[in-house]
SEGUMAR-582801 format. One record per residue (C-alpha): residue in three letters; residue number from 1; x negated, y negated, z negated; chain. Coordinates in Angstrom, 1 decimal, always signed. Layout:
BEGIN
[bado "ALA", NUM, [X, Y, Z], "A"]
...
This chain:
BEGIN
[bado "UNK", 1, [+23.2, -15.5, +12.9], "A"]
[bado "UNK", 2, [+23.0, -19.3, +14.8], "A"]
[bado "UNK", 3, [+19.7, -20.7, +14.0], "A"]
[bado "UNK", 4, [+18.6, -23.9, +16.1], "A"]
[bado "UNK", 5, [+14.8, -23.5, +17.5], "A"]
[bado "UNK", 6, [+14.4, -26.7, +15.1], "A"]
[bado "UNK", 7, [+15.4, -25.2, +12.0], "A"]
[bado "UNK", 8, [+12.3, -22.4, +12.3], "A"]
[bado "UNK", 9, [+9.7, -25.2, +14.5], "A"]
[bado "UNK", 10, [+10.4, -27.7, +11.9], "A"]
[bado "UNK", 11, [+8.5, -26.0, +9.3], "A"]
[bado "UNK", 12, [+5.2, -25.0, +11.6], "A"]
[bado "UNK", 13, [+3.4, -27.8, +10.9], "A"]
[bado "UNK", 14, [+3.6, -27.0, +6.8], "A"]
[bado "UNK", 15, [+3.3, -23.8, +7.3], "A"]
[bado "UNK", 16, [-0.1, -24.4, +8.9], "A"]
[bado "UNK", 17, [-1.3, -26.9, +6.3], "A"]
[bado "UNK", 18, [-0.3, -24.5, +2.9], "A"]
[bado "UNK", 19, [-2.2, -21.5, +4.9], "A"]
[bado "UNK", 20, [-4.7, -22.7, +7.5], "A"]
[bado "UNK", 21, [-3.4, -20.6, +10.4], "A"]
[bado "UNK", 22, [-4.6, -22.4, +13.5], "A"]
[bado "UNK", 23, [-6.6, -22.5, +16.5], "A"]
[bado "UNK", 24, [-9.3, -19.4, +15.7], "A"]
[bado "UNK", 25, [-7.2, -18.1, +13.6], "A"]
[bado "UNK", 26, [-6.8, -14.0, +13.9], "A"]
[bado "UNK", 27, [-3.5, -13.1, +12.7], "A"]
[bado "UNK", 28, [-2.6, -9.3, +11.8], "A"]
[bado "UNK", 29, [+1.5, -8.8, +11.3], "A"]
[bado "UNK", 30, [+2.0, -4.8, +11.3], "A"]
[bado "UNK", 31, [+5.3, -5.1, +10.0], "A"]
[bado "UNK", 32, [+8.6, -4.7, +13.1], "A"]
[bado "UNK", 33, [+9.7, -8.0, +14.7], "A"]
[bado "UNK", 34, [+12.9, -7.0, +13.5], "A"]
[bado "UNK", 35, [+12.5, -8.2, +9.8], "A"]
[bado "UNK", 36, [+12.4, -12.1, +10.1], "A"]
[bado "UNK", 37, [+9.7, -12.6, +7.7], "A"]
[bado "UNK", 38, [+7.5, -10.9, +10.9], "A"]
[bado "UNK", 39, [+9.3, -12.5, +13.4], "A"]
[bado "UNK", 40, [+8.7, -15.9, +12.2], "A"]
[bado "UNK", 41, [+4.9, -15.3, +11.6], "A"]
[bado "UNK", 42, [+4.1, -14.3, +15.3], "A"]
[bado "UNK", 43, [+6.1, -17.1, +16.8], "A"]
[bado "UNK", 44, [+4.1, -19.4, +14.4], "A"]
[bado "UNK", 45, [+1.0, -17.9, +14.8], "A"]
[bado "UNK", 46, [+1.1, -18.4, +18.8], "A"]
[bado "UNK", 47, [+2.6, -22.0, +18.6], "A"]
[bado "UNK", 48, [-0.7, -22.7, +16.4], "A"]
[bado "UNK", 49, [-3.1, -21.1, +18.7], "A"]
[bado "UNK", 50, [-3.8, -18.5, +16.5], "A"]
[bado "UNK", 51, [-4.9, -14.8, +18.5], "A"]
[bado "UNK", 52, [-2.5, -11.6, +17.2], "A"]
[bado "UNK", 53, [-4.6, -8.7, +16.1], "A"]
[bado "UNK", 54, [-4.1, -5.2, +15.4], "A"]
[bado "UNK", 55, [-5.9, -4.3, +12.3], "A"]
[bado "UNK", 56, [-7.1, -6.2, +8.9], "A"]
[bado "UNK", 57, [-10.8, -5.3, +10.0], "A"]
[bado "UNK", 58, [-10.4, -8.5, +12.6], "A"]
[bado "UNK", 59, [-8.0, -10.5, +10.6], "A"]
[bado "UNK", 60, [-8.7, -13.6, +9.0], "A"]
[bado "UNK", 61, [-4.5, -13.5, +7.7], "A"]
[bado "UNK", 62, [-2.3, -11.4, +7.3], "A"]
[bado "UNK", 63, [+1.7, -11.2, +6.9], "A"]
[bado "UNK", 64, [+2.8, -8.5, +4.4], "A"]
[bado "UNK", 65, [+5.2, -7.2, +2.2], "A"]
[bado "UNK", 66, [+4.3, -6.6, -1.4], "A"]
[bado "UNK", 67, [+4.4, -2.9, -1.0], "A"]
[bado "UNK", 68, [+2.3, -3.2, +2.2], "A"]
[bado "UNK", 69, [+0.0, -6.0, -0.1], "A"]
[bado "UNK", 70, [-0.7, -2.9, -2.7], "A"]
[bado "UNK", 71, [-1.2, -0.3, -0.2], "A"]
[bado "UNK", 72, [-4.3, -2.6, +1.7], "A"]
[bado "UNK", 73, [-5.9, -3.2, -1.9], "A"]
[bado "UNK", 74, [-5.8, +0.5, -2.8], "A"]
[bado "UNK", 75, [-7.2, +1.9, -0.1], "A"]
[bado "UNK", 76, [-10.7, +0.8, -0.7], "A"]
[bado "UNK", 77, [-12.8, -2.8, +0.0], "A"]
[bado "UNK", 78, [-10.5, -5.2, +1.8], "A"]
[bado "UNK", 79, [-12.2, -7.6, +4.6], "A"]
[bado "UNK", 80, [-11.6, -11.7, +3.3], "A"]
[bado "UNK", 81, [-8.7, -13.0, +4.6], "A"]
[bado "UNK", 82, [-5.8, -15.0, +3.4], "A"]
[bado "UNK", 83, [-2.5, -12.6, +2.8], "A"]
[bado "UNK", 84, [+1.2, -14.4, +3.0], "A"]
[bado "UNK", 85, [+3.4, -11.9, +1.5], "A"]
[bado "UNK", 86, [+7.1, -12.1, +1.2], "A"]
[bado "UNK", 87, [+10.2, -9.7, +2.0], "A"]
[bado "UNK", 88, [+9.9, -8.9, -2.0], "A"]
[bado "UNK", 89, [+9.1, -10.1, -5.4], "A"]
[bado "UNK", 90, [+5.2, -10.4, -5.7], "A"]
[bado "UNK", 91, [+4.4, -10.2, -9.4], "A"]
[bado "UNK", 92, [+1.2, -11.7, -11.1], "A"]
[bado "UNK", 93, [-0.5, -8.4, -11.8], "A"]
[bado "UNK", 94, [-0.5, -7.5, -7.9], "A"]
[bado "UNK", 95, [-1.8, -11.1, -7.0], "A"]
[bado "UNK", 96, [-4.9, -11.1, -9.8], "A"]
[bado "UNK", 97, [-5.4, -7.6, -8.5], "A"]
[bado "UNK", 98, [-5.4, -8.9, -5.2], "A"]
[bado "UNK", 99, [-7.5, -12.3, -5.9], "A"]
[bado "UNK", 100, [-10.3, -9.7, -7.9], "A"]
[bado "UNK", 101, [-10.8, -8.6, -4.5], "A"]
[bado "UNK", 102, [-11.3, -11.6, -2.6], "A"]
[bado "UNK", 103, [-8.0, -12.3, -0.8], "A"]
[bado "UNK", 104, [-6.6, -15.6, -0.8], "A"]
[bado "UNK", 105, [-2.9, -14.9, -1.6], "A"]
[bado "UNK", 106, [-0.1, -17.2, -0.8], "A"]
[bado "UNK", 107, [+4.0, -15.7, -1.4], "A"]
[bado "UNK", 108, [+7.4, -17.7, -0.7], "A"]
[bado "UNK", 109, [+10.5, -16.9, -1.2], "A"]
[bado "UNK", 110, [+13.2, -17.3, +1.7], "A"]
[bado "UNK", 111, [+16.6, -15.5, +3.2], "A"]
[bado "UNK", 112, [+16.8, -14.8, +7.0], "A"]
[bado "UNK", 113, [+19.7, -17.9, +6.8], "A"]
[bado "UNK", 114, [+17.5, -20.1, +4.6], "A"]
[bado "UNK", 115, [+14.2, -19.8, +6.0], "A"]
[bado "UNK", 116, [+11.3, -21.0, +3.5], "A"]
[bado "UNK", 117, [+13.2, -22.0, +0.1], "A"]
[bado "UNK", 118, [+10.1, -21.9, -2.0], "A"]
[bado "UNK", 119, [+6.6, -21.3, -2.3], "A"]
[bado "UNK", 120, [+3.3, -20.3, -4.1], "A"]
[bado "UNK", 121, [+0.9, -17.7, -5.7], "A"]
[bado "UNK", 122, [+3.1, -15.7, -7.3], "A"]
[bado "UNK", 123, [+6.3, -14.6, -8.2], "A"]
[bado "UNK", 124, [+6.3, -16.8, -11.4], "A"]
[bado "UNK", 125, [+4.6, -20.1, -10.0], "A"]
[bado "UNK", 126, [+7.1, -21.0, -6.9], "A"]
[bado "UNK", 127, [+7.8, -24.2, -5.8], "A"]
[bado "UNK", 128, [+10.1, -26.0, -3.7], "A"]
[bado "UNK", 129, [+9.0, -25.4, +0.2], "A"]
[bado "UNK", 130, [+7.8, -29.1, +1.5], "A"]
[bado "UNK", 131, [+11.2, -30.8, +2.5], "A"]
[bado "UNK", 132, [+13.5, -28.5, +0.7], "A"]
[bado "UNK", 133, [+15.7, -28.8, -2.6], "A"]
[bado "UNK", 134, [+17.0, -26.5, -4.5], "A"]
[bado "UNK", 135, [+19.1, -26.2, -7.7], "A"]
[bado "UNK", 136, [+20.4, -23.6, -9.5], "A"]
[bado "UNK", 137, [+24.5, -23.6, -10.9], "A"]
[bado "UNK", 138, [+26.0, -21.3, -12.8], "A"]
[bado "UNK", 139, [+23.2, -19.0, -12.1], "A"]
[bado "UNK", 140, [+23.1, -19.3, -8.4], "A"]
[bado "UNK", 141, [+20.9, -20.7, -6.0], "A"]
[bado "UNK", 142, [+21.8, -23.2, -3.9], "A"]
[bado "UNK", 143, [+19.6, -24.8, -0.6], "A"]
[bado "UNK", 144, [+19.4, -28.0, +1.0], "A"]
[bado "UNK", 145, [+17.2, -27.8, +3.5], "A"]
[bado "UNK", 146, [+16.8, -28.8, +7.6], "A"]
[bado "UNK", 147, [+15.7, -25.1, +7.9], "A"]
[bado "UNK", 148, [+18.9, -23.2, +7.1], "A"]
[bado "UNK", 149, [+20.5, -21.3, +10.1], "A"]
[bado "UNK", 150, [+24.0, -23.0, +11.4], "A"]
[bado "UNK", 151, [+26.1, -19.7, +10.4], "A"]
[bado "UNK", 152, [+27.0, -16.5, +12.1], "A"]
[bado "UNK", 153, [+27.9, -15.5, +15.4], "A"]
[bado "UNK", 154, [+30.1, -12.5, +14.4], "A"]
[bado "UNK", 155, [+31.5, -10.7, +11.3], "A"]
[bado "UNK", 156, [+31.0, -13.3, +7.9], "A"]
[bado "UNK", 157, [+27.9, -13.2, +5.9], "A"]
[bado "UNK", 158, [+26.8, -13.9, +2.3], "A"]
[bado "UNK", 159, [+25.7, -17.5, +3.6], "A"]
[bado "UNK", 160, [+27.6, -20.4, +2.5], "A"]
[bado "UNK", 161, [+27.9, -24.3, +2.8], "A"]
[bado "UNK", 162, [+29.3, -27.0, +0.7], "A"]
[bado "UNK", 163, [+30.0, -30.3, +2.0], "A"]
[bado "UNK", 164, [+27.4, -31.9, +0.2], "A"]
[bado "UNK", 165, [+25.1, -29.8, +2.4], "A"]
[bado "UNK", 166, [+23.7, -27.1, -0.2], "A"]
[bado "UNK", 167, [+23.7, -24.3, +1.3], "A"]
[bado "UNK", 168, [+23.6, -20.6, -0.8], "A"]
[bado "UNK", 169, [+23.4, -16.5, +0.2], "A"]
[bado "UNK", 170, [+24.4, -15.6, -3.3], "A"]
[bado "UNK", 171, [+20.4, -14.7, -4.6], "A"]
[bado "UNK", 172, [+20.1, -15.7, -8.3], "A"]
[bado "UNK", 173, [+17.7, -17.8, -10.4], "A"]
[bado "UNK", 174, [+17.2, -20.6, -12.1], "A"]
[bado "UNK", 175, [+14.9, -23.6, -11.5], "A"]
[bado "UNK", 176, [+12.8, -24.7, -14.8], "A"]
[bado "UNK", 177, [+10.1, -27.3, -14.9], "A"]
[bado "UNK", 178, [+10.1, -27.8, -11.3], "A"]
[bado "UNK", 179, [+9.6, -24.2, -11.1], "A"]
[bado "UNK", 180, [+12.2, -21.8, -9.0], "A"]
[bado "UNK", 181, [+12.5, -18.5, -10.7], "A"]
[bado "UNK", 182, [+14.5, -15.7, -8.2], "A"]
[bado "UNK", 183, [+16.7, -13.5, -9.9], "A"]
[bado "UNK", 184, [+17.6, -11.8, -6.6], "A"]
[bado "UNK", 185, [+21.0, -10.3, -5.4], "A"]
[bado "UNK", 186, [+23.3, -9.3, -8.4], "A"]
[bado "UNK", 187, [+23.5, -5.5, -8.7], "A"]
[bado "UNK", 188, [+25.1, -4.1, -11.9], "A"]
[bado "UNK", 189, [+25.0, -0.8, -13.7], "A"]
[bado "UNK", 190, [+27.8, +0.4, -16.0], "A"]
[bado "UNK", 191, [+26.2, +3.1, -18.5], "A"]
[bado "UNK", 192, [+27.9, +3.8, -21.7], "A"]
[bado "UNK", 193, [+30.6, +1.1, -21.1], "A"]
[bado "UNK", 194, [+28.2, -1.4, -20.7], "A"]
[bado "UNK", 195, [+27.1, -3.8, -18.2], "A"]
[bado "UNK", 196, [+23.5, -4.2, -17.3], "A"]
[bado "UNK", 197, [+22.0, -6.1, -14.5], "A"]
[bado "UNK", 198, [+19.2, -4.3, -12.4], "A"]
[bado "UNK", 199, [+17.4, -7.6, -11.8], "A"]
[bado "UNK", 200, [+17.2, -8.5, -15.7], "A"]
[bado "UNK", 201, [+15.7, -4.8, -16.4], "A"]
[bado "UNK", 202, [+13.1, -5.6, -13.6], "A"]
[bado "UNK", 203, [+12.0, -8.7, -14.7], "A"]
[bado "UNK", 204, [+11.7, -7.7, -17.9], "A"]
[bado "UNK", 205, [+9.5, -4.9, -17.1], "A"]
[bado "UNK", 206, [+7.8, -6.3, -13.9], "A"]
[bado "UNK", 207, [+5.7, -9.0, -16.6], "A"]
[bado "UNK", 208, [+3.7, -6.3, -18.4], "A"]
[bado "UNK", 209, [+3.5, -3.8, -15.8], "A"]
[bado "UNK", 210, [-0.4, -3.0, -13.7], "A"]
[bado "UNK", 211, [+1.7, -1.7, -10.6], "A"]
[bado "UNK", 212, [+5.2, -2.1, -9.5], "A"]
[bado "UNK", 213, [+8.5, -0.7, -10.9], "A"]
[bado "UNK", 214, [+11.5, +0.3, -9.6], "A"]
[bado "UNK", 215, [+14.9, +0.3, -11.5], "A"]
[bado "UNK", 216, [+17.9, +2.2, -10.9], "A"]
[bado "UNK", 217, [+21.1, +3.1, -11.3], "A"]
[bado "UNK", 218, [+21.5, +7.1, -11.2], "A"]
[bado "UNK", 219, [+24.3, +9.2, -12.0], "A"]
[bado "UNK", 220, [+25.1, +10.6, -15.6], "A"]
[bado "UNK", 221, [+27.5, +13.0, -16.3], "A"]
[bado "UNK", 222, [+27.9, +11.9, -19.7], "A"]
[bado "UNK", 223, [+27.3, +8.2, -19.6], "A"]
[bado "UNK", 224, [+28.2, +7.5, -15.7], "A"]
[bado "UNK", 225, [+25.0, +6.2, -14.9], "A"]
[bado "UNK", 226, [+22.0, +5.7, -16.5], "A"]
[bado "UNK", 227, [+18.6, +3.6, -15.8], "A"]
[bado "UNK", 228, [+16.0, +4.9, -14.3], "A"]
[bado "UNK", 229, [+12.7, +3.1, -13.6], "A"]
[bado "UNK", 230, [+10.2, +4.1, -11.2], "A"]
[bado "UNK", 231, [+6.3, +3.4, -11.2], "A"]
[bado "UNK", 232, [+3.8, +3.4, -8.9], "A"]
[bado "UNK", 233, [+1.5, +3.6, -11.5], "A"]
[bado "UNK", 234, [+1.9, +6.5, -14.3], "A"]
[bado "UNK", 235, [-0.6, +3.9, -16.8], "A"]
[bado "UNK", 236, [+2.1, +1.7, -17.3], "A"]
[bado "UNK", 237, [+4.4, +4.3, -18.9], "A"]
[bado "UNK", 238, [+3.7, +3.0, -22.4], "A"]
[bado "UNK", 239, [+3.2, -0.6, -22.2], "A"]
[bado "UNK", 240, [+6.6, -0.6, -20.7], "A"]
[bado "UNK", 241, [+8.0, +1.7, -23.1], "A"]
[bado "UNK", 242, [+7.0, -1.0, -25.9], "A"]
[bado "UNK", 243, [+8.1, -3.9, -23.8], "A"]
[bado "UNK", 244, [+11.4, -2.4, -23.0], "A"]
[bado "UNK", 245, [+11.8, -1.8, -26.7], "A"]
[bado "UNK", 246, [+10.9, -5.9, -27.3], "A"]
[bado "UNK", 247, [+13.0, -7.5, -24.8], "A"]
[bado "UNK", 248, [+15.6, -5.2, -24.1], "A"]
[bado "UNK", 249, [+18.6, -4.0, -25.1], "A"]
[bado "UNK", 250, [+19.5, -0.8, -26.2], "A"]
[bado "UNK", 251, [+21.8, -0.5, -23.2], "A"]
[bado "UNK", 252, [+19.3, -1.7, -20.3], "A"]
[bado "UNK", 253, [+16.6, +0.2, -21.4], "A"]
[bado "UNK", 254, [+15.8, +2.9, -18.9], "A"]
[bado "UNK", 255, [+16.5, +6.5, -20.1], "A"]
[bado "UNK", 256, [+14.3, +8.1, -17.4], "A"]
[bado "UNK", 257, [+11.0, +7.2, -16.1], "A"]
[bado "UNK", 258, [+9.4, +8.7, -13.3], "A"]
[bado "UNK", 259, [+6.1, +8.3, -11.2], "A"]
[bado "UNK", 260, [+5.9, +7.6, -7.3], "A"]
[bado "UNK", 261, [+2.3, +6.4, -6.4], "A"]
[bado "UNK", 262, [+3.9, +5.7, -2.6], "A"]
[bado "UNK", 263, [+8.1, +4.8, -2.1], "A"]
[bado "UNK", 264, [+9.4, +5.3, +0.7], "A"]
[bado "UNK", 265, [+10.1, +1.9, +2.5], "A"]
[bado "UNK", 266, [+12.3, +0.8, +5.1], "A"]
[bado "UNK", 267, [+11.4, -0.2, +8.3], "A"]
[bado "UNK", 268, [+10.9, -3.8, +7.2], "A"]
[bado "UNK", 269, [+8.4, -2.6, +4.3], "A"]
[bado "UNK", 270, [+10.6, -3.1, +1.5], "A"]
[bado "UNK", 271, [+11.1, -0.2, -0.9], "A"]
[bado "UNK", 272, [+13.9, +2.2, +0.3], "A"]
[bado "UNK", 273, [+16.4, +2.1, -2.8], "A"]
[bado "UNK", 274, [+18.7, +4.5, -1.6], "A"]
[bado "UNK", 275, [+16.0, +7.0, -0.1], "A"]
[bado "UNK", 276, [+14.3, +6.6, -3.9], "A"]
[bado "UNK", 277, [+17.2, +7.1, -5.6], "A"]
[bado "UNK", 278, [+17.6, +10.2, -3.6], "A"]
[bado "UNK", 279, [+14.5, +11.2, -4.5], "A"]
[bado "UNK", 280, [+15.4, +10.7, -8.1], "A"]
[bado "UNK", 281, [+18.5, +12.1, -8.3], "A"]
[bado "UNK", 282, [+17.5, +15.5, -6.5], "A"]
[bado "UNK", 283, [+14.5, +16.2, -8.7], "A"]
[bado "UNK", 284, [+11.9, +15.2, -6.4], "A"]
[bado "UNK", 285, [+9.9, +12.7, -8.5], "A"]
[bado "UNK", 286, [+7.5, +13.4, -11.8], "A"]
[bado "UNK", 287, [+9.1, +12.7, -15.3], "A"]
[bado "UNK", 288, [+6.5, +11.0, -17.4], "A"]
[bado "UNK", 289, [+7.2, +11.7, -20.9], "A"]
């Protein structure tokens, strides 16, 4: 990927303002500088003046994933510190969760060619990033921005350009009410002859649900795949039974749910799907019934 050192510099100064990382600061990233979302937030945090620390206990922010988010808040009293989280959908359950025990949470959505697209509390309250437009056509997202990358420097990539100078990676949504609502890259499941989309299911479910969920497609020998969706909390079995029954069709509601308090992740701190579908498919997760 070609990214000009304007393109990520550019945004510093916004960045600073929306999250107050600056001279004094103490900045804890414990995610790899190989995931861009980290990458970014140490080159800011030095450009600012802010120090780099090693652990939450000295931190007055923080960089995370939403996984990583959870993890912090479950693990007992969390020092005050202001938590940018990205990399993944942050939902409003995690973020009241979060704000009940005192963290200051800010989330954006962005793509590693797109840079900061938009921004805000939550999952369902993002904005357009200062300096950045988007629309959404046909169900697609679609950028103009001065922080998008220039293209790649090798094989071709999901990111695209039209003359007008909106730029896209393919990630769905919608914008309503000045609101950006992120769909996420399409990924469809055929069970029973029908078509469901894994990010519909998701949403869906993600809006009533404590912890997160996780859905899948698995194989079925009758049905050639089937949805599966995964929680990190067992609690949430019901309320999500009922709310798949409300909103969903008979078709995209899951046929198996299953507990995993802690998914495995990747090394950026997203949730492995292919090592939980593993997981699922071999019997190692808990049916809740």
């Amino acid at each position: 990927m070609l990214r000009t050192p304007a393109s990520w510099a550019g945004s510093f100064a916004a960045v600073s303002e929306l999250t107050g990382i600056g001279p004094g600061s103490r900045v804890w990233v414990p995610g790899p500088s190989t995931s861009t979302m980290n990458l970014f937030a140490v080159v800011h945090a030095r450009d600012a003046g802010a120090t780099l620390v090693d652990d939450s206990v000295e931190a007055t922010h923080a960089v995370l994933t939403p996984t990583a988010l959870s993890r912090l808040v479950a693990s007992g009293p969390v020092p005050p510190m202001t938590v940018v989280v990205a990399g993944d959908r942050l939902g409003p359950a995690l973020h009241d969760r979060c704000v009940d025990a005192g963290l200051t949470v800010h989330h954006y959505y962005g793509a590693a060619e797109l840079s900061f697209v938009a921004w805000g509390g939550h999952a369902d309250g993002l904005r357009p990033f200062p300096g950045v437009e988007v629309l959404a056509e046909d169900g697609v997202l679609w950028v103009r921005s001065p922080f998008v990358c220039e293209g790649y420097d090798g094989p071709p990539g999901p990111f695209e350009r039209r003359p007008d100078g909106f730029t896209t990676v393919g990630d769905l949504g919608e914008v309503r009410d000045g609101l950006v609502v992120v769909h996420g890259r399409p990924e469809a499941v055929t069970t029973g002859g029908a078509t469901v989309r894994v990010v519909d299911v998701e949403t869906a479910l993600a809006g009533g649900a404590a912890g997160e969920v996780v859905v899948l497609g698995v194989p079925h020998d009758d049905l050639g795949s089937v949805l599966a969706a995964v929680l990190t909390t067992p609690a949430d079995l019901a309320p999500l039974r009922e709310r798949a029954r409300e909103l969903l069709t008979a078709a995209a509601r899951p046929r198996l749910w299953l507990a995993c308090p802690d998914p495995p992740l990747t090394a950026a701190g997203k949730v492995d799907r292919d090592a939980l579908r593993q997981a699922v498919t071999g019997g190692g997760l808990r049916r809740l019934t």
